[in-house]
N, C-alpha and C positions, 0 to 999 in steps of 0.2 A: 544419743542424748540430745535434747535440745540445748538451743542455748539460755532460753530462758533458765532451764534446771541447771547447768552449769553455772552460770550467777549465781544462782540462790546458792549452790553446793562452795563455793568460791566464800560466800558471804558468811557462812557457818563457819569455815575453816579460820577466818580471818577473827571470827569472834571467839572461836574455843582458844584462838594463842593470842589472844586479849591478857590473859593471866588471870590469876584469882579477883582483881579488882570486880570482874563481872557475877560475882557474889551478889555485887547490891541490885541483881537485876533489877527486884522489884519499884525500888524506888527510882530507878531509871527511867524504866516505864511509866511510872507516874508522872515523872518531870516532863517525858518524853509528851505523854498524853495531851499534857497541858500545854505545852507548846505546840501540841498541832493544832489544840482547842480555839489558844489564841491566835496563831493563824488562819485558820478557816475563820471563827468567828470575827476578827477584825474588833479585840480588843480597844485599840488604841482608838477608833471610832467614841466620841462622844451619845449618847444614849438619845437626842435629840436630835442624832443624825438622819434625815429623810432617807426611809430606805426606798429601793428601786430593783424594781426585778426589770428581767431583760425585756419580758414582753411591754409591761409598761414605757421601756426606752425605747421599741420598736412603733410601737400605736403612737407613741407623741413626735417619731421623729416624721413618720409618714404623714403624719396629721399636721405637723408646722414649719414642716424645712419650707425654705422660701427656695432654695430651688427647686424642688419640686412642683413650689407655685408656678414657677416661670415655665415649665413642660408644660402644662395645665393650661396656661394662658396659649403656648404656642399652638397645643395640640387644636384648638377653639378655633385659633387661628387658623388652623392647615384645613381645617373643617369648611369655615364660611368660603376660604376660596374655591373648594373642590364645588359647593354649590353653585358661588358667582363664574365658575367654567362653565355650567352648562347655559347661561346668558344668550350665548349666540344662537340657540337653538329654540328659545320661547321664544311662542307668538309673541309680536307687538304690536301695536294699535299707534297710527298717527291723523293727526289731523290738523286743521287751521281754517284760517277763513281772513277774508280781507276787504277793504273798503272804500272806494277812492270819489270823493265829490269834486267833479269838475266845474271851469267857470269860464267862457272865452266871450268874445266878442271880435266883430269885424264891419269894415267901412266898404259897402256898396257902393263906388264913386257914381255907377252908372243910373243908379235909384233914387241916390241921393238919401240912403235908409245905414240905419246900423240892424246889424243880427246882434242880436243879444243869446248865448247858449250856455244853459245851464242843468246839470244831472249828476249822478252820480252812477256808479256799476259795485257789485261787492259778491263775494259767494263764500261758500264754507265744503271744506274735503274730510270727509272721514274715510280710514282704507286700514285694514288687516293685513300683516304679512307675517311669516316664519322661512325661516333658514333650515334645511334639512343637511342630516349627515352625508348626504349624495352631493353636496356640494350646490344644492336645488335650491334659491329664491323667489318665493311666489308672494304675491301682491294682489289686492282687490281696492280699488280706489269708491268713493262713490262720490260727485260734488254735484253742487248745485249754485246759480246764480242768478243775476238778473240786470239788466240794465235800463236806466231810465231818462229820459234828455227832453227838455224843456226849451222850444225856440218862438223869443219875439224876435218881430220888426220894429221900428222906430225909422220912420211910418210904416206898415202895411202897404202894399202897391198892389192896387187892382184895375184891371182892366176891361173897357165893357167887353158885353159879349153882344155881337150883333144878332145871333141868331136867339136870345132871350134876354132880353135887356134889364131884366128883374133880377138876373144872377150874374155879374159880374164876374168877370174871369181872374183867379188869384194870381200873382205873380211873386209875393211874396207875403206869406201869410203867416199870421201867428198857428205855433203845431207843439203837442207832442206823445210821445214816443216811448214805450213801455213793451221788453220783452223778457220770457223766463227759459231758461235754458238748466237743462239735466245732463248726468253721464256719469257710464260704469267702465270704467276700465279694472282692465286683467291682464297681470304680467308677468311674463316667467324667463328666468333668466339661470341656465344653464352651464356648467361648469364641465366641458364633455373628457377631457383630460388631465389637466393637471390637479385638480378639485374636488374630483367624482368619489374620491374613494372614501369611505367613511372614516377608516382611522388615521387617515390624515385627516376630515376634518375636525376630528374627536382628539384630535392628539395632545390636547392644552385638559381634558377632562381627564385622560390615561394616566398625565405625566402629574396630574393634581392628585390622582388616586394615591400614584407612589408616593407623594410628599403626605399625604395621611398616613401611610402604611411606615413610612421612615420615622415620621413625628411619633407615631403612635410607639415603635420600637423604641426608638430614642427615651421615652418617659419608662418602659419597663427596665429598661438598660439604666436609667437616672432612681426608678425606684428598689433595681436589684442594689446600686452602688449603694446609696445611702444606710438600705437595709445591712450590707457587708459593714459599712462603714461604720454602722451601730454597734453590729456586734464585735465585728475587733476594737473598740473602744469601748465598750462594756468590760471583755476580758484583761484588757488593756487597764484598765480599771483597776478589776480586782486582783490582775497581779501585780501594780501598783501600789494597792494595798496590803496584799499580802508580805509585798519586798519590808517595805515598811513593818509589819510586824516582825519580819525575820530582822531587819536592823533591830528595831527595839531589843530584841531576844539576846544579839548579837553584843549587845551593849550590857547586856545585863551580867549575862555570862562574864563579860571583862569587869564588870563593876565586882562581881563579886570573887573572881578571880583576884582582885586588888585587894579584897580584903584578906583571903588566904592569905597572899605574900604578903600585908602588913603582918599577919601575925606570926608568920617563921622570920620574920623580919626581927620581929620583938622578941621571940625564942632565941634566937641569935642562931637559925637555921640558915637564913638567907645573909646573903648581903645587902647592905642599902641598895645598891646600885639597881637587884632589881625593880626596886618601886620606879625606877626612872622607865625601864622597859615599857609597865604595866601602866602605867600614866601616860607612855604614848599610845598604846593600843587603845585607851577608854578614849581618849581625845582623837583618834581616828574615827573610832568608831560612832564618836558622838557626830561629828562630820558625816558618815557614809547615811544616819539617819536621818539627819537634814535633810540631805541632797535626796535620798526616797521620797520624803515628805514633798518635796516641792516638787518632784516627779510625778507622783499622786495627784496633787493639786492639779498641775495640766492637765492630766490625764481626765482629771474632771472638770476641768474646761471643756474641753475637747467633746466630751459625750455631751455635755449641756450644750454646745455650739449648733453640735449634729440634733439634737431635741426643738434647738427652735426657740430655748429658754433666753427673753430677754431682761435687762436689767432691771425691770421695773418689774419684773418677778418676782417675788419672794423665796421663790426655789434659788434664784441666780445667786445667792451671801449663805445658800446653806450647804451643808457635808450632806455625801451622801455616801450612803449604806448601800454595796450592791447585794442584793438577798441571794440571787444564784451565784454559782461556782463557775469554775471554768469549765463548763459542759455545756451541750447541747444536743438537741435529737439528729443533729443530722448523720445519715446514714451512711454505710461502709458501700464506697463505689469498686466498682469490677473495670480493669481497663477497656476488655471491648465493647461495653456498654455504653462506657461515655467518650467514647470515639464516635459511636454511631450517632449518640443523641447530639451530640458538640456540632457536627456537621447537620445535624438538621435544626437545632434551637440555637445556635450560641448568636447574639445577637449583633456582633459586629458582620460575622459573614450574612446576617440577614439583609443587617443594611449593604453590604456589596453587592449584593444577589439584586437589592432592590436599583442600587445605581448603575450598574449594568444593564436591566430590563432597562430605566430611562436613557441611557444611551443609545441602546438597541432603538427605543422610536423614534428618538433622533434621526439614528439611521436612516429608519426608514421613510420618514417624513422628507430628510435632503434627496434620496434617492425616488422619493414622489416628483418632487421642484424638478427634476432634468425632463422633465417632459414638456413641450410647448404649454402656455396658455393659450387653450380654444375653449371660446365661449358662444354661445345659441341665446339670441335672445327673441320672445317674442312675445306681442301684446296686441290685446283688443279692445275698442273701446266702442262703445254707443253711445250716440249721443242723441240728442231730442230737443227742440225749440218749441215757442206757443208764447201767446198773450198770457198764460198764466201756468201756475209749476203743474195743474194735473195734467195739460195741455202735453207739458214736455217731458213729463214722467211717462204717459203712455207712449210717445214716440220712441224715449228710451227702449222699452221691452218690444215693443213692436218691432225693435230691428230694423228701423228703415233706412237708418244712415249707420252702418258698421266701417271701421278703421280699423282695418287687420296689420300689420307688420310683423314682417321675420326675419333674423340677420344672424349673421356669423361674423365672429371676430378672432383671428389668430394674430399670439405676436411671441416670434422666436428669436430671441437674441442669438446673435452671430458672433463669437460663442457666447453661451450662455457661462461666463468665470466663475461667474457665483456660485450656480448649480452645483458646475465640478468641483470647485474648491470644498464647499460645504461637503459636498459625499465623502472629499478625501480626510477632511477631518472630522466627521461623525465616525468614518471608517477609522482610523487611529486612535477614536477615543472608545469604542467597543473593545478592539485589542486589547489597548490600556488596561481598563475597566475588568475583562477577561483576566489579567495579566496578574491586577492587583488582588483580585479574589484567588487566585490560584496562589499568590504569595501567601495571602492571610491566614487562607488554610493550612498550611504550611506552619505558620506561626502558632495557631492556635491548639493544631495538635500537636507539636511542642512543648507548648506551656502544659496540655493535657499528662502529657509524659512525665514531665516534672514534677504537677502536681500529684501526680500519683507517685511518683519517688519518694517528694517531699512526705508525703503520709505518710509511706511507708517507715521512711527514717526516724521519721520522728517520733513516731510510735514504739518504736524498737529507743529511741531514748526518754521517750516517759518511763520505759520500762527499767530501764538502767539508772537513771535517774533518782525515782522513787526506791531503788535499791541501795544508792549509794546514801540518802538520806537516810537510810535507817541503820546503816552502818558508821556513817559517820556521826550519829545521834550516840548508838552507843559507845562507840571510840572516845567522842569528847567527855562522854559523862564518866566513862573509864582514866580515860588518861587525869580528868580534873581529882577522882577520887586516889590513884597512886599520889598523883602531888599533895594533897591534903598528909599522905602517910609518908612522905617526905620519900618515894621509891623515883620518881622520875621531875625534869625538869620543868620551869614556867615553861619556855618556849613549846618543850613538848605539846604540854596542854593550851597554850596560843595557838600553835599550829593544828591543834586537834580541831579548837574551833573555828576557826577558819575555813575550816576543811569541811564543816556543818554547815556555814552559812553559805559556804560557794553549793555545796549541795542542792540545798531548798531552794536558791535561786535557780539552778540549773534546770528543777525540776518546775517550777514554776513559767521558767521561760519557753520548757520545753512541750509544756502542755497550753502556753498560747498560743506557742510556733505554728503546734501541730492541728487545732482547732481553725487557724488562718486559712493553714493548705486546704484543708476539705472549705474551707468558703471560697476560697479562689477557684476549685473543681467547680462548685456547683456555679461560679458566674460562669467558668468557661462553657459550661452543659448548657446554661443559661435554664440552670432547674432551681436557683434559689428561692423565688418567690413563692413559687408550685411548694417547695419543699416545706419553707415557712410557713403556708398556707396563706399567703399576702394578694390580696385580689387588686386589679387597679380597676378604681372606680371610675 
């Protein structure tokens, strides 16, 4: 036999030595009915209450949480710098140009003249260069200039000329002076060791990548939570609500139990004294429906907080109706299944798996540095002069005055501390990193195990649960009709219902409980969103 069929065979036995009272089945059932009517429906709700299905409180929490805004903004963020990484690697274009007017003067004591000198010089540079992942900088200059200089005397000194007496020999003569000058220079500058490798010089792009790929987990992980967080304050809600109706019911039951005892009271069946009983139990229980009511009330705070609902809302001063039950489609998981899937999606080990890999190029980047810096450098330039710029522009190309250079530079620190330091804690921070993902994992198929427990248990007490409520439904409605026939005591039928309300609550909590566990599964699996069908935009 199973144990579910032993319950039920248990539950039969217990209702056949009920005694004759269970006669009135039928109208037990009816009482019975209606109390379950009015807790599922949420009676006590005002009819102007805003109702709310779950999906609705899913679409407005993912549509207005402000954290979620804040993922959103960051992800933007993790975005623009993965772009501004690759910076070192675009062309860029520089240029200038400059301008200097000079102005001297000087005392010939021997001429008895002053020089008067006045010019200017200026020129302009445009040049192309990129940075390659080989650690390679190349360059292309092109500039151009010119210079210009103006010389009086005060006085001019000239001297005959014996051999043509008509042309005077200068000695200091007013002059001046105009040339144009060109040049291409080319330059390349090598990086033959410590530099050369490409994912060292990539490794600010790699480690940007990862912080996309963590951001971007981070927001599924911030939109799985919210979504969980919705729904167990959804059901959180309506069992809330439904406590609430079982108080109201709870309180009814005792009001109208008070009345019975007033009137074997009057009969002179009872004694006064129990009206004293029956007056503390209506006055507790007026108490335990309070305390529901403003459990409720949180409870829809709570979901309105997770929704986004600010005060200037008109949703934020109303009651709300939640239109679903405590159910949802999510589905019956198999333990080796979400072992497998947990170790490939669940998203805190994504992000270890992601901060490890960034460790790992850490590594590998300190362990690039223990290598000398040697670098190669070399450049050529042409140049070109002429009374005017086509002058020295051809000379440029024509090659006739080339300036080649080629050099090498090494420099090894003796020791190099830094180098080694860095390797030894890159290297302890990979361990670490290793160390702390192999914990997690650990942790998180744990929680798996549990979770799957927790289903499993709880399900096995909805089950029991739901059986004790229909037993103790008819128990109370039995034990209250002997007392009406004066066969058994108040307290019996006190404790009878009591024994109803602990019931419905049990069953109630038991199937939030149990709704929880399977969303706690599916964050561990990291399949809730998938499951919901929740896309992140």
């Amino acid at each position: 036999m199973t144990a579910n069929f032993l319950s039920k065979l248990l539950v039969v036995l217990a209702l056949v030595s009920a005694a004759p009272q269970l006669a009135l089945a039928s109208d037990v059932t009816t009482q019975l009915q209606r109390d379950i009517a009015d807790i599922e429906g949420l009676s006590a709700l005002a009819a102007e209450a805003h109702g709310l299905s779950l999906e609705a409180a899913l679409q407005a929490a993912l549509a207005d949480n402000l954290g979620l805004a804040v993922t959103v903004h960051s992800l933007r963020a993790a975005r623009s710098r993965l772009k501004a990484s690759w910076s070192p690697f675009v062309p860029y274009v520089t240029g200038g140009w400059g301008f200097q007017p000079f102005k001297r003067e000087r005392w010939f004591d021997q001429y008895k003249a002053w020089e008067r000198t006045e010019g200017n010089s200026g020129d302009y540079r445009v040049g192309l260069g990129v940075s390659l992942p080989t650690g390679t900088a190349l360059s292309a200059t092109w500039s151009q200039g010119g210079f210009l200089q103006s010389t009086t005397f005060d006085p001019e000194i000239f001297v005959d000329n014996p051999l043509n007496p008509d042309e005077p020999i200068a000695i200091l003569q007013n002059n001046e002076f105009e040339t144009r000058w060109s040049a291409l220079s080319l330059t390349l500058n090598q990086s033959l060791l410590e530099g050369i490798s490409p994912s060292y010089q990539m490794r600010a792009i790699q480690q940007s990548k990862l912080a996309v790929g963590r951001v971007e987990i981070e927001q599924d992980k911030q939109v799985a939570a919210v979504a969980a967080d919705v729904l167990k304050a959804y059901w959180d809600l309506v069992a809330a609500r439904r406590l609430v109706e079982i108080q109201r019911i709870d309180k009814r039951l005792a009001e109208e139990q008070r009345a019975v005892t007033q009137a074997r009271i009057d009969a002179g069946e009872l004694a006064p004294v129990e009206l004293l009983r029956i007056d503390e139990t209506v006055a507790t229980r007026l108490v335990e429906l309070l305390e529901a009511q403003r459990s409720a009330a949180d409870s829809e705070q709570r979901i309105k907080l997770l929704m986004g609902v600010r005060r200037d809302n008109p949703l934020y001063s109303r009651l709300l109706r939640p239109l679903d039950g405590i159910a949802t489609e999510l589905p019956r998981r198999d333990a080796a299944t979400s072992v497998e899937l947990t170790l490939q999606a669940n998203p805190d080990l994504e992000l270890a798996r992601r901060d490890l890999e960034a460790r790992r190029i850490d590594w590998k980047s300190a362990r690039h540095e223990l290598l000398p810096d040697l670098g190669l450098t070399a450049s050529l330039s042409l140049r070109g002069s002429g009374f005017d710029n086509q002058e020295a522009v051809e000379e440029v190309f024509s090659r006739q005055f080339p300036d080649f250079e080629l050099g090498m530079n090494l420099q090894v620190p003796l020791p190099d501390v830094a180098a080694i330091e860095s390797v030894r804690a890159s290297d302890n921070e990979v361990k670490a990193a290793l160390l702390s993902l192999q914990s997690l994992e650990l942790e998180v198929l744990s929680a798996v195990d549990t979770a799957l427990r927790s289903i499993e248990s709880l399900g096995a007490q909805v089950e029991a649960a739901r059986l004790r409520v229909d037993l103790a439904a008819q128990t109370a409605d039995a034990a209250e009709a002997t007392f009406r026939a004066g066969r058994n005591t108040l307290r019996e039928v006190l404790e009878a219902q009591a024994a109803l309300k602990e019931a419905r609550v049990s069953l109630v909590q038991a199937e939030v409980a149990q709704l929880g566990a399977r969303v706690d599964l599916e964050l561990l699996r990291g399949s809730l969103l998938e499951t919901l069908g929740v896309r992140r935009e």
